[in-house]
N, C-alpha and C positions, 0 to 999 in steps of 0.2 A: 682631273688627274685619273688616271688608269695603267692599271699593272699587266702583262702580256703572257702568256702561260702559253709552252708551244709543245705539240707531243705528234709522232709519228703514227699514222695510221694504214693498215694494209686494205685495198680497193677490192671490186669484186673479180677485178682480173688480174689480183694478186701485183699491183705495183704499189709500191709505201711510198705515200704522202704525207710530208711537212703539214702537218694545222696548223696556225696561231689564232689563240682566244685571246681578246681584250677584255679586263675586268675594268669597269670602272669606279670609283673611290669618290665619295660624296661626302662633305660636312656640313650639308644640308638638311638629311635626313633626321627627322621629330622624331624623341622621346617616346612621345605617348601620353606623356604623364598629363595631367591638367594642371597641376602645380608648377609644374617648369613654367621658368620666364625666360630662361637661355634658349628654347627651341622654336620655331615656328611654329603658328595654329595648327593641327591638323584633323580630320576628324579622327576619334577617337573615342574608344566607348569605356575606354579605361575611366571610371569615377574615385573619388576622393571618399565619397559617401559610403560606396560596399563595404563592407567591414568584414576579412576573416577572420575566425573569432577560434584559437586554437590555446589551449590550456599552457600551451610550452613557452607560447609569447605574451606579453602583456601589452603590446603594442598592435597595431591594426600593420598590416606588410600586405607586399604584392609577392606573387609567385612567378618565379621562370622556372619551367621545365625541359628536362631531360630528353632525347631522342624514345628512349623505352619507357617511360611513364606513360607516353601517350600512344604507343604500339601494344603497350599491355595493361594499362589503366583509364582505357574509356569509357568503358561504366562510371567509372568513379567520376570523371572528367564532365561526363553528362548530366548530371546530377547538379541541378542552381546552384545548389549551397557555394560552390566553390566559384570565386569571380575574382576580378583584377587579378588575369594572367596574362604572363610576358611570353609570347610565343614568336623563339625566335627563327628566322628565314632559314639559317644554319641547320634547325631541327625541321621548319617544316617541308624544307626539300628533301630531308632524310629520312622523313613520314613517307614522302611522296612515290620516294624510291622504292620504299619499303612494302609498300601496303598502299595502294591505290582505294581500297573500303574505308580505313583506317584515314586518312586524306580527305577524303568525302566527310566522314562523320566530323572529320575536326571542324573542318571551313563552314558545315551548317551552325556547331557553336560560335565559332569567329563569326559571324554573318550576323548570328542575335545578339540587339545593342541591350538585351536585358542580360548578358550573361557576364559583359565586360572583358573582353577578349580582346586582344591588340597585337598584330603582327609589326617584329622590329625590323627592319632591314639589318641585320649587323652584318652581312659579309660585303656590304657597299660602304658602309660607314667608315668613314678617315678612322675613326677613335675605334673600332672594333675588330678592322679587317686585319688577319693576320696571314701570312705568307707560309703554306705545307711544306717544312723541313724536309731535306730529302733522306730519303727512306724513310719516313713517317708513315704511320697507314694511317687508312683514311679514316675509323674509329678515332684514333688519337688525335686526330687533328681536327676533328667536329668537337670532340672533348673541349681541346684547348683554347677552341673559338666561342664555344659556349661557356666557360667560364671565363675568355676575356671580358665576353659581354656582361657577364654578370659582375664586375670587377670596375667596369663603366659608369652601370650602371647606378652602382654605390657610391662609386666619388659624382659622378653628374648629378646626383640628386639627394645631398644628403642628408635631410632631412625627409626622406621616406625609408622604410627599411623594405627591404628585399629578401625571402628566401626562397633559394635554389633547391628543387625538389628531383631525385633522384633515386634508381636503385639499384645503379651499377657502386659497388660500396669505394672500387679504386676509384674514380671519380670522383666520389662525394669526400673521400680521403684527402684529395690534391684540391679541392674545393676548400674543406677548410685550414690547410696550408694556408692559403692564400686569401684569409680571411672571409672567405663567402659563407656567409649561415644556411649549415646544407641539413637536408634530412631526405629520409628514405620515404615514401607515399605512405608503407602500412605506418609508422611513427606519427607522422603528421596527423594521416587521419583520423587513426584511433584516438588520438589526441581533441578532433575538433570536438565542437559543443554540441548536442543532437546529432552523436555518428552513429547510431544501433542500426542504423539501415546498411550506411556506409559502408560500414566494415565485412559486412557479408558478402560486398561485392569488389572485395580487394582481389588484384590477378594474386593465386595461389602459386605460382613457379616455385618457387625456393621453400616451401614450407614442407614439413612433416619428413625433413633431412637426413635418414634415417642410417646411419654408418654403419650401424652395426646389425641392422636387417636382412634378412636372407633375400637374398635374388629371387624373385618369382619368373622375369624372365632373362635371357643371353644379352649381352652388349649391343647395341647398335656397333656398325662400321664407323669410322671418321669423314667424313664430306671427302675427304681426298683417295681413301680405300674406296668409296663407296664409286665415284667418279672414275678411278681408273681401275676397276674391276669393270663396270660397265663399257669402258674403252677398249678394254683386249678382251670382253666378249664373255667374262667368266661370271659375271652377275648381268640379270635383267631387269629390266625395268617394265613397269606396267602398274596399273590401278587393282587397287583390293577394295573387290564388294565381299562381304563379309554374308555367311549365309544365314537365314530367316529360320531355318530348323536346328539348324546347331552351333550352339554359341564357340566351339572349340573347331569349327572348322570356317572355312574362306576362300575363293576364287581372285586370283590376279589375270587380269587381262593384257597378256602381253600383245604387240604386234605384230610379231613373225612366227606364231603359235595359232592355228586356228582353234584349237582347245585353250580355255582358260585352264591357269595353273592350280591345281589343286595346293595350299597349308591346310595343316592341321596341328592342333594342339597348342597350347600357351605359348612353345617354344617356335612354333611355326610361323603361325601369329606374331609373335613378338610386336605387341601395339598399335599395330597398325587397328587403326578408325575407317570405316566405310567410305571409301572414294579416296585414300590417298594416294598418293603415286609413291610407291615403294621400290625398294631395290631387292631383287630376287636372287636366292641359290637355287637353283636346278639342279636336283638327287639325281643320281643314276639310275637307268631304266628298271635296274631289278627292286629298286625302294620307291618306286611308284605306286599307286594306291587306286579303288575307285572312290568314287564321292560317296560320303557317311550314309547308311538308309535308317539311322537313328536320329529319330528327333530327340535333340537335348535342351533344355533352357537353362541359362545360371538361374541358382534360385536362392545361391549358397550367397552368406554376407562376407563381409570385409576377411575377419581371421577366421574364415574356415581356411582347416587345415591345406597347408599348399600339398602335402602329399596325397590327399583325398582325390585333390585336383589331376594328379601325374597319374596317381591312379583309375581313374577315368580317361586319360588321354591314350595309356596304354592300351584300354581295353577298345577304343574308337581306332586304333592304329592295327590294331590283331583284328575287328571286324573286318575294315577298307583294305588288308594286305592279299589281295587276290589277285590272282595272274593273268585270267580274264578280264578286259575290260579297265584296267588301270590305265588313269590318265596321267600325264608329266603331275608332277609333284616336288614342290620344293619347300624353303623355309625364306622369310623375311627375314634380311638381315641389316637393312636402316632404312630409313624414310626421307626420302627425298623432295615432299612439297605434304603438308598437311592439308587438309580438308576441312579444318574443322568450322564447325559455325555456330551458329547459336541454337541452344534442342529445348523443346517443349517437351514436360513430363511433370511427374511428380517424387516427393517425399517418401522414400520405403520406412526408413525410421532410423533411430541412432546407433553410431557405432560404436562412439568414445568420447564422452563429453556431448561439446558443441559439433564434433562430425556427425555427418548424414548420407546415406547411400540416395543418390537421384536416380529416378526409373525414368529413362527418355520415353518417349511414347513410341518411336522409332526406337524395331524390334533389333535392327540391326543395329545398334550403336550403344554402345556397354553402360555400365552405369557408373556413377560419377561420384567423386568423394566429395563433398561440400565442406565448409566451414559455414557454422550460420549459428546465432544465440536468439533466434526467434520461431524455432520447430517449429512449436507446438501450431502458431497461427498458421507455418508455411503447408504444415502437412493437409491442412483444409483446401491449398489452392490449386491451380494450374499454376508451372514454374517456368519461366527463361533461365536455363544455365549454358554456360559455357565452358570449354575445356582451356585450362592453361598448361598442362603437363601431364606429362605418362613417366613418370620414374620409374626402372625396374625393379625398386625394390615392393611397389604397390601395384597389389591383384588390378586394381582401376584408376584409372585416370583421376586427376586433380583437376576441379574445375570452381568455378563461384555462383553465386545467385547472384542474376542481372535482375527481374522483375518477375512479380506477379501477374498471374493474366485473369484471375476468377476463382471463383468456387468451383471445386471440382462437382464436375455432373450437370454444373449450371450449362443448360444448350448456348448459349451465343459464348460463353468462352470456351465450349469443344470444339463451335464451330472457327473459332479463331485460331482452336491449335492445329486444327484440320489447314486451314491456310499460312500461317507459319511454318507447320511443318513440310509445306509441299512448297513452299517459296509462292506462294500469290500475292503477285502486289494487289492489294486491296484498302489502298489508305485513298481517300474522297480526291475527289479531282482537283487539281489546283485552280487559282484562279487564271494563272496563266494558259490552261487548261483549256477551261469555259470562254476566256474571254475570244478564242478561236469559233468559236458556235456563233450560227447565225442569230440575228436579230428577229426576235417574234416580234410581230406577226409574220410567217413566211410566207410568201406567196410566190406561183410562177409565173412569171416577166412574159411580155412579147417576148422578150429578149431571147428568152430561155427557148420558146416557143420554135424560133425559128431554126434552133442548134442541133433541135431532137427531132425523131420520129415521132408524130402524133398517135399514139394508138389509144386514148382513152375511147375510143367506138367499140375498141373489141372488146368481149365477151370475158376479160379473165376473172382467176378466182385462185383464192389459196387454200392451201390443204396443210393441216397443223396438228400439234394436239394440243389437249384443251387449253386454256388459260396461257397461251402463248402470247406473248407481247411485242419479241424480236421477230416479225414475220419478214423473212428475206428472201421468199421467194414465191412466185405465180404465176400460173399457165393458163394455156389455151390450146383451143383444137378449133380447126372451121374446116370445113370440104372447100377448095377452090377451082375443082370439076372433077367431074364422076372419077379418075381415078387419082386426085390427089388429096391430101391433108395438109393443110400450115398447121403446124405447128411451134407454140412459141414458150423456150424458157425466160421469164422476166426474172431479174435479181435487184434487188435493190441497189440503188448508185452511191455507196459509200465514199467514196474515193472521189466523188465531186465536193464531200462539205472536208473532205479529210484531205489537205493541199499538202504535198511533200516540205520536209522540212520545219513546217508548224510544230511547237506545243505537244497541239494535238497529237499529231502524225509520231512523235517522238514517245508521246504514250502509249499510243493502241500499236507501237512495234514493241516497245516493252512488255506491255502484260501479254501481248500475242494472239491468246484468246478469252473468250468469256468461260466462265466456269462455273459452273452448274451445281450446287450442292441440293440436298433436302429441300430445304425450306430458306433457301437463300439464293442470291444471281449475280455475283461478279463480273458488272461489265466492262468489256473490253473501250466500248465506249461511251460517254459522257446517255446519260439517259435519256436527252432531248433526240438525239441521234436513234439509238437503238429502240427503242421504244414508241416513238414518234414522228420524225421527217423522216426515216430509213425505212419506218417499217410499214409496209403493204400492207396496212387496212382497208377493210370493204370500206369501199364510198369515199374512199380520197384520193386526189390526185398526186400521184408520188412521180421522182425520176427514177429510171430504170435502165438496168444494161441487157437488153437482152439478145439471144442466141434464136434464129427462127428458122427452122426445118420445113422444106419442101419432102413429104414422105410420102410414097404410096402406101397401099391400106394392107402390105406387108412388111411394113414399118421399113420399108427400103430407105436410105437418105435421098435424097436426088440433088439438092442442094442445102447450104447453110449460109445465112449472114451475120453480120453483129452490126448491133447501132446502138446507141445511148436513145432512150426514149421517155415518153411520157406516159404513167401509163393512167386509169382509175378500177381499182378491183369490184366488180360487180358483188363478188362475197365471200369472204375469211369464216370458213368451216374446219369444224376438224375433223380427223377419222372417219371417227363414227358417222358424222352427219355425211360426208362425200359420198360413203358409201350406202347409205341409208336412199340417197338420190339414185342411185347406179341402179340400187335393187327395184325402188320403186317404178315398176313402167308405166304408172298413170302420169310419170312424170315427162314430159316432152318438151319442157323450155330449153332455148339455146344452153344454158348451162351446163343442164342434164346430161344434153347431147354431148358437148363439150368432155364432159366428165364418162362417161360410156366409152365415147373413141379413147380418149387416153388411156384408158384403162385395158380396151381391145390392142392397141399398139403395146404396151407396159408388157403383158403376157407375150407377145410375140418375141419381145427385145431383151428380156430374160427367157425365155428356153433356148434363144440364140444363143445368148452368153453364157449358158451355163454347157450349153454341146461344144463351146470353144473351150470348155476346162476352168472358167471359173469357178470359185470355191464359196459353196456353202457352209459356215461357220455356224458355231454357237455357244455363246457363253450366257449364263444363268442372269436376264436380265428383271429385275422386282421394281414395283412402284409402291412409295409410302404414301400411304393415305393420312394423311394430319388435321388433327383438331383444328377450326380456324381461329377459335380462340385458343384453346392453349400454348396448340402449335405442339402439341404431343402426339405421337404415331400413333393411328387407331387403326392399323389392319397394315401388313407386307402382302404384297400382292404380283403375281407373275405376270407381266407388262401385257396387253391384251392386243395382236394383231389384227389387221386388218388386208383385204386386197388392198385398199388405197395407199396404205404402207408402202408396199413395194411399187406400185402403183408413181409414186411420187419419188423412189429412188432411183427407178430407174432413167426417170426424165434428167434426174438432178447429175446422173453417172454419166449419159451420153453428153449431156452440158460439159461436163468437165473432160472429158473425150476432146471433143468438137474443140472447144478452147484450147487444148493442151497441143491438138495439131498445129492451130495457126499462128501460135506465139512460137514455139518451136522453128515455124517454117520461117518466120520472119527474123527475129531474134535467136539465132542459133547456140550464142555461148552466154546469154543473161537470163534466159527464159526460166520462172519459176516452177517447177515440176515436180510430181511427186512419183517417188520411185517405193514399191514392196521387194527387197529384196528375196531371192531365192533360199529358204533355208538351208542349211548343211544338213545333209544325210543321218547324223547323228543325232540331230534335235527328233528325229520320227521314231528314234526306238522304243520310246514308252508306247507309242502308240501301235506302231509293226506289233510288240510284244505281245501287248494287251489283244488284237487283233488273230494272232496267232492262237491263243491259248481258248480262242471264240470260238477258231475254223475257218476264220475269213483272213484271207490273203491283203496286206492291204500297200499297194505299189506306191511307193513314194518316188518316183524316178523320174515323175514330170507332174508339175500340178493337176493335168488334164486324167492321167492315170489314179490321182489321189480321188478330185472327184469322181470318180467310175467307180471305184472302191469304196468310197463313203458311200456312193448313195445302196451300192449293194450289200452293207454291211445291216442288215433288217433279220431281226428274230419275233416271230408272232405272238409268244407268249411274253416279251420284253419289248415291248412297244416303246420304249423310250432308252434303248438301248443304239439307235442311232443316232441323237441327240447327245448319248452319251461319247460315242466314236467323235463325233463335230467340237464337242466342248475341249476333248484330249486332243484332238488337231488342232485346234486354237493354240494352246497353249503349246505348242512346238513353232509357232511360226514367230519369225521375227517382227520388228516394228515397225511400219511405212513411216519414210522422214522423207520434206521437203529437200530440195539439193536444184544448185545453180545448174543448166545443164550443160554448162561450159567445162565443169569440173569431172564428169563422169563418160565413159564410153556410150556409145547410142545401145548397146547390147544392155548395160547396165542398167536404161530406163525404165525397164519393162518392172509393170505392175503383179505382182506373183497370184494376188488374191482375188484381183479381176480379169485376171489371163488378156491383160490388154499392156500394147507396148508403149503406149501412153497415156498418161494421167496428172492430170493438175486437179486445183481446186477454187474455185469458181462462184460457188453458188451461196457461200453463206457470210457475206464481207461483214453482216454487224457482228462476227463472234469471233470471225479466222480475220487475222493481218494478212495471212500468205493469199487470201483473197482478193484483199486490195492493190496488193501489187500484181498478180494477175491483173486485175480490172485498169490498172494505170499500162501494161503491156501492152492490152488489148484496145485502149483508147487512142493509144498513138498509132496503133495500123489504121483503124478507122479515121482517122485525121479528127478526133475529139477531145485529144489534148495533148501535150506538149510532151516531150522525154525531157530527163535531165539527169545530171553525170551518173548519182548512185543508181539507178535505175539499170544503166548497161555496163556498172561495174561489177566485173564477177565473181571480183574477192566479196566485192561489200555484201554481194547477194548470199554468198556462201557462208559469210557471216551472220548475216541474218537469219539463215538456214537454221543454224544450227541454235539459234535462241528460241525459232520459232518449236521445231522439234522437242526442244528441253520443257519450254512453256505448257504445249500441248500433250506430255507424257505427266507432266505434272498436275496438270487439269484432270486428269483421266482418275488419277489415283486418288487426287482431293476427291473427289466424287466418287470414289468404293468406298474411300472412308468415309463419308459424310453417310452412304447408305449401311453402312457397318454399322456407324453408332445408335442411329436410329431403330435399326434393327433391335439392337443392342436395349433402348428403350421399351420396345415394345415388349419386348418377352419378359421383363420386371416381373421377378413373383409368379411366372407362370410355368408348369410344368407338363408337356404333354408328349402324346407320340407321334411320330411322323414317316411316312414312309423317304426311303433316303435309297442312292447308289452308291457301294465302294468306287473311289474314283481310283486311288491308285492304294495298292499294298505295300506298306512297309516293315521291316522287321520287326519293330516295337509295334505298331500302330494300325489302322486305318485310315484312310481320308477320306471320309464320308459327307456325300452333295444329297442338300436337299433342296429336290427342284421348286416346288412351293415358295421358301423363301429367299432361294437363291445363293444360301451358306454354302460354306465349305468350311468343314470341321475333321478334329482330327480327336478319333474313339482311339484311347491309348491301350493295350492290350497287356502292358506288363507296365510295373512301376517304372517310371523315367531311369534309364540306365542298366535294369535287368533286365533279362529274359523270361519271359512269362513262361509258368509251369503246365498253365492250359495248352496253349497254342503251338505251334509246330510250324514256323517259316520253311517256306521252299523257295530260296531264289531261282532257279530253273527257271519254276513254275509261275513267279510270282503268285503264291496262294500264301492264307493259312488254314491249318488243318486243328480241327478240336475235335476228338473221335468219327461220329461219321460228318460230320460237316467240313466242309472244304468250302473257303472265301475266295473266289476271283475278283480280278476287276471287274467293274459293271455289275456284280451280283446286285441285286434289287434286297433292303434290308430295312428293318421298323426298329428305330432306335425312340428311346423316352429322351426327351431333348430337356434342359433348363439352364437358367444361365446363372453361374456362378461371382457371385459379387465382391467374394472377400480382396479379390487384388482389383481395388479400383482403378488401376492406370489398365491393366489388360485382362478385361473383363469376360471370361473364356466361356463357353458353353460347355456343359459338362453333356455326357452322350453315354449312355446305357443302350445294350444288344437287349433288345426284344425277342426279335425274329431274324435270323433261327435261333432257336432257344438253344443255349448251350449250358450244360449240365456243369455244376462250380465254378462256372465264370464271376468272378466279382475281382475288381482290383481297388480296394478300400482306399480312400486317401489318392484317389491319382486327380488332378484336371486335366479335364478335355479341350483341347485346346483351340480356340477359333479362328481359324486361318483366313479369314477372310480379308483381311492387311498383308496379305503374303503376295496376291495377287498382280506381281511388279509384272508377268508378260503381257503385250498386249494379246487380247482373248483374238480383235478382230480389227486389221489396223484402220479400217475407213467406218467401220460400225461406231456409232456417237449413241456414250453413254451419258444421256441429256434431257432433258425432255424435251426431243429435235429432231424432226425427221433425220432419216437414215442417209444422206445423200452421198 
């Protein structure tokens, strides 16, 4: 039997087309139950045995649930305790519609037969399927189908009881009409036996109701103002990142703006969370503002006074209202897709009873009102919370405790909120996973023998730093007559054990890449892989993709090829040792030699590229030294170069050069490429300014001009004053992101930071995914292996673009923060001086670098919110003045450093002026604050902060 449902559709060329759907109606479809004898076997994980054990029933029942139970109570739903549930088809395609995460997490409970989970068919079932009244909507009529079911399922088996769990209340109203035993999730739960966990991690939406509460912020608009203000053009739309220095002010990214939109203040703001897509009001040009130069943090709890608050909003609105320099400026007036997800933090303390203010560790993202009756143990640990609501009558969102992660300060759970909070998948390989890895013992075939180039005769060798285990890459150099060089880049062949489509393959495109912490290595692939058949150790025979240059002995090209090879590395050194061989001239073995030439070409092919206008960058990069037993930091330390450094970047740069042409030439619109966009003019004015106030001129009009600038930006008594000009360059430049090349103009491809008009990436496939799909590009020109559809599809590439980019911006920052906390360890209980540079000046404050251990901190100069009675700001000038002392940027300055422990979610460094001495300087009671987590631009987009060559 089946019922026909017919509805008109309009085409992409605008003709409307008749549909008809057939539903069809089964009275076949099983129960569930295992006590039925009316239905056929089926599997079923529904048991007799589970027992819910709720104070309100005296009887043992099953549960069906509601569409929003399980859209906002899956915490709860995850949790064993609760089993034999009836989860019906009706809800879980209105799960499915709804929340695609939410969908996921249900089906991995459905899936486990220890949880007793049982999906019903009921909109196929003769006894359950009901027909949508016309004008019905579509809420009401999943309603009506869901309580038929549950209506069914009472009389089909009556000798079980059933209750219908719910928290829409008209539902559960019309529910018990109709005799269904309904309850609400918090009733239930609080209700079961051993809930003290439970009920902490109830979704919060409707609670702390407050009628007669003062507004803290303005209304949202209605979906349908919000939608047709966005239609005739009078609201915008765009994403709110929220800013790191002041909690009352925010940036929205719109698209037809090249300036993000300055809010400011509670009422600006209005709720908006870091990353939601908001709907914007755009003020009039003469209510525009510049961006805040006060660092503010909330510091204030639950009922501080809301006027205190307006009162400091006013005073950040009287700072930013200047004529110069004001950027668009508007106010949020609803939210049109939230962002929210699950945050890692801690316990600040009580507000009212069982509430509790949560400090997310993400500086950007507010703090959280909890419900919890287990503090005291919570405030010991690392937290999962999430957000269920922002009511305008409450200063902070409503959110719940999902789990604990540790003790706080314990390292393997900092190190776990370091990857939670940066999205690293980092959960053990599946076996689905593994069972794609080859079979030990591995050996290479005739077979294999005859597919590749034979090169285990040559001379290569790899270059690393110390205690590296992923070695993915290795060269060579030979004379092959007086005026030429072969030389040859090897990579390791990832993308032969990693087959499209696989498992595997479906993993190491998700996590993207490996990710680097401390004292920890998340890899992107399975460990036999990355560690062992991939990686290029001396004395083994590995497969390899390599790139082989014909160059004369001025590093001219003459020719390139690619082949998949074989190779054995005669010896895996690092740094130090390569270079320890170069120096030594008693040393005259092929190697030596080997490593000499490369190093002679290396210097040629950088002064090349840096006279074509590539840029020399620099950001403050430190190595932690750690205990090998404790695994506690015993020294920060400033990364120590070498010639072989560069030495091996530049081989690894021209590789990805040489590659980036030929996939291009062949593959025009799938070829994977990496593009450095050109920054906007405005991103250089910290740096012009600071520049300016020096004496140096410094041209931002073409990259090639900026290096010319930089490198003559040198004062002899500030010797580390052009270090400082390269680190403020950094941080003006934008991000290099992967991108299909089918999707962008050929003008667009160009590399801003290597002044080159093409750039892939090539060289490192056990850590980079976007490597391996190069390495599968490049295989199919060479006729060594096969294409297949996603490969020259250039949406799919373009999609993967953009996870790849996300993945790899989030590796970066796992990895400041992992050297942050450490840091953080190491100066326990220590107090000392340091020589530092002003990085930038702002009205309140300082932001003071110290290159030693590679912080950046902020010397506050008047109490948070006033105006210091020492100091004298000059925006002009960017200075501050305390009688005869005057602060630039760049000044060189000796601050008493220690690290302050009372806030242990954000553990600041406090910073005292030494030098220059200024006469009643003390600001009692301020913290200093350590910006080191602030650090979201990339400093240098192709620079890997890793323990990993620079390629």
């Amino acid at each position: 039997m089946f019922t026909t449902k017919s509805f008109i559709k309009k085409n992409k060329v605008g003709n409307y087309l008749k549909h008809v759907r057939e539903h069809y109606i089964r009275d076949d479809i099983a129960c569930g139950l295992q006590e039925c004898e009316s239905c056929l076997p089926v599997e079923s994980f529904l048991s007799p045995d589970h027992e819910n054990k709720c104070a309100l029933f005296e009887f043992n029942h099953y549960l069906i649930l509601d569409t929003n139970v399980i859209l906002d109570q899956m915490d709860i739903l995850e949790e064993s305790i609760l089993g034999n549930v009836i989860i019906l088809h009706t809800v879980l395609k209105e799960v499915k519609h709804r929340s695609l995460p939410m969908y996921k997490r249900l089906y991995n409970i459905i899936d486990n037969p220890s949880r007793h989970f049982y999906v019903f068919i009921n909109d196929h079932h003769k006894g359950t399927y009901l027909q949508q009244k016309e004008a019905e909507l579509v809420n009401d009529y999943n309603d009506r189908c869901i309580r038929a079911a549950c209506s069914w399922y009472i009389n089909h088996a009556p000798k079980c009881r059933f209750i219908f769990l719910t928290d829409d209340s008209a539902n559960r109203a019309k529910a018990l009409q109709e005799n269904i035993q309904s309850l609400s999730v918090s009733d239930y739960i609080t209700n079961l036996n051993n809930n003290s966990s439970l009920t902490d991690k109830l979704s919060r939406k409707d609670y702390h109701a407050k009628d007669a509460a003062k507004d803290v912020f303005p209304n949202h608009l209605t979906n349908v103002e919000l939608l047709t203000g966005i239609r005739e053009g009078r609201l915008l739309q765009g994403t709110f990142r929220a800013s790191r220095d002041n909690f009352l002010e925010g940036f929205v990214s719109v698209d037809s703006y090249e300036d993000q939109i300055i809010v400011q203040g509670r009422a600006g703001l209005n709720r908006a969370v870091d990353g939601d897509t908001v709907a914007l009001e755009l003020f009039r040009e003469d209510d525009w503002v510049c961006p805040s130069e006060i660092v503010l943090e909330d510091e204030g709890v639950e009922d501080e006074n809301v006027d205190d608050v307006i009162s400091k909003e006013n005073e950040l609105k009287r700072e930013t209202k200047k004529k110069r320099g004001a950027k668009p400026t508007g106010r949020v007036v609803g939210i049109i897709r939230r962002k929210w997800r699950q945050y890692c933090g801690i316990l600040q303390g009580g507000i009212d009873g069982v509430y509790q203010l949560f400090v997310p560790a993400d500086k950007s993202i507010p703090k959280i009102r909890v419900e919890t009756r287990q503090a005291e143990f919570l405030r010991t640990q690392k937290l999962i919370v999430t957000i269920d609501s922002w009511p305008k009558h409450s200063r902070y969102p409503h959110g719940h405790f999902v789990r604990a992660l540790g003790k706080i300060g314990d390292q393997s759970t900092e190190n776990e909120v370091i990857l939670l909070e940066h999205d690293v998948p980092h959960s053990q390989f599946s076996e689905e996973v593994l069972a794609c890895l080859p079979k030990m013992p591995w050996i290479i075939t005739d077979d294999d023998v005859t597919k590749r180039v034979d090169l285990r005769h040559l001379d290569i060798c790899s270059v690393d730093p110390p205690g590296c285990t992923d070695i993915d890459d290795a060269l060579h150099c030979r004379p092959i007559d007086p005026e030429k060089l072969e030389v040859g880049v090897h990579i390791a062949d990832v993308s032969h054990f990693i087959r499209p489509g696989t498992p595997l393959d479906r993993e190491a495109a998700s996590r993207a890449t490996t990710v680097y912490l401390v004292n920890n290595r998340i890899d992107m692939v399975p460990e036999l892989l990355s560690s062992n058949l991939c990686s290029l150790r001396g004395g083994e025979e590995r497969f390899a993709f390599s790139c082989i240059w014909e160059m004369d002995h001025n590093a001219n090209i003459l020719n390139v090829r690619f082949h998949k090879s074989i190779i054995k590395s005669r010896k895996a050194m690092t740094y130090e040792e390569a270079q320890l061989i170069i120096d030594d001239k008693t040393k005259q073995d092929s190697v030596a030699e080997s490593l000499r030439n490369l190093n002679k070409l290396a210097k040629i092919m950088k002064q090349r590229r840096l006279a074509n206008g590539a840029l020399v960058l620099a950001s403050p990069e430190v190595k932690i030294q750690m205990d090998s037993e404790t695994m506690e930091p015993l020294d920060v330390e400033v990364k120590k170069l070498f010639e072989t450094n560069s030495m091996i970047e530049e081989f690894m740069l021209q590789a990805n050069i040489s590659v980036a042409e030929k996939i291009l030439e062949v593959f025009p619109d799938c070829a994977m490429l990496r593009r450095h966009p050109v920054p906007p003019s405005l991103n250089f004015d910290p740096l012009v300014k600071a520049g300016r106030h020096l004496g140096f001129e410094i041209k931002v009009d073409s990259g090639k001009n900026l290096a010319k600038s930089l490198d003559e930006a040198i004062k002899k008594d500030n010797p580390y004053l052009n270090t400082m000009f390269r680190i403020l360059a950094t941080r003006c430049m934008l991000q290099a992101v992967y991108f299909a090349s089918g999707a962008f103009q050929k003008e667009d491809y160009y590399h801003y930071g290597l002044a080159v008009p093409l750039y892939t990436h090539f060289t490192s496939p056990i850590r980079r995914y976007a490597d391996i799909i190069v390495h599968r590009l490049l295989a199919v020109i060479c006729g060594s292996d096969a294409t297949y559809p996603d490969l020259l599809d250039k949406k799919k590439t373009t999609d993967l673009c953009q996870n790849l980019n996300y993945r790899n911006r989030m590796a970066q920052y796992a990895g400041r923060a992992s050297i942050a906390f450490n840091t953080h360890l190491f100066f326990k209980g220590k107090l000392q001086d340091e020589e530092g540079y002003v990085l930038y000046v702002r009205k309140n404050a300082l932001q003071i670098l110290i290159p030693r251990y590679g912080l950046e901190c902020t010397l506050f100069l008047a109490r948070k919110g006033e105006t210091s009675n020492i100091f004298e700001y000059n925006e002009e000038d960017q200075t501050q003045k305390a009688g005869d002392v005057v602060l630039h940027a760049f000044d060189p300055v000796v601050v008493r450093l220690t690290l302050d422990s009372n806030n242990i979610q954000h553990e600041k460094f406090v910073l005292q002026l030494v030098k220059p001495v200024v006469d009643n300087f003390s600001v009692p009671g301020i913290d200093q604050t350590d910006d080191n987590d602030k650090k979201r631009k990339s400093p240098e987009p192709d620079k890997k902060k890793r323990k990993k060559k620079k390629h």
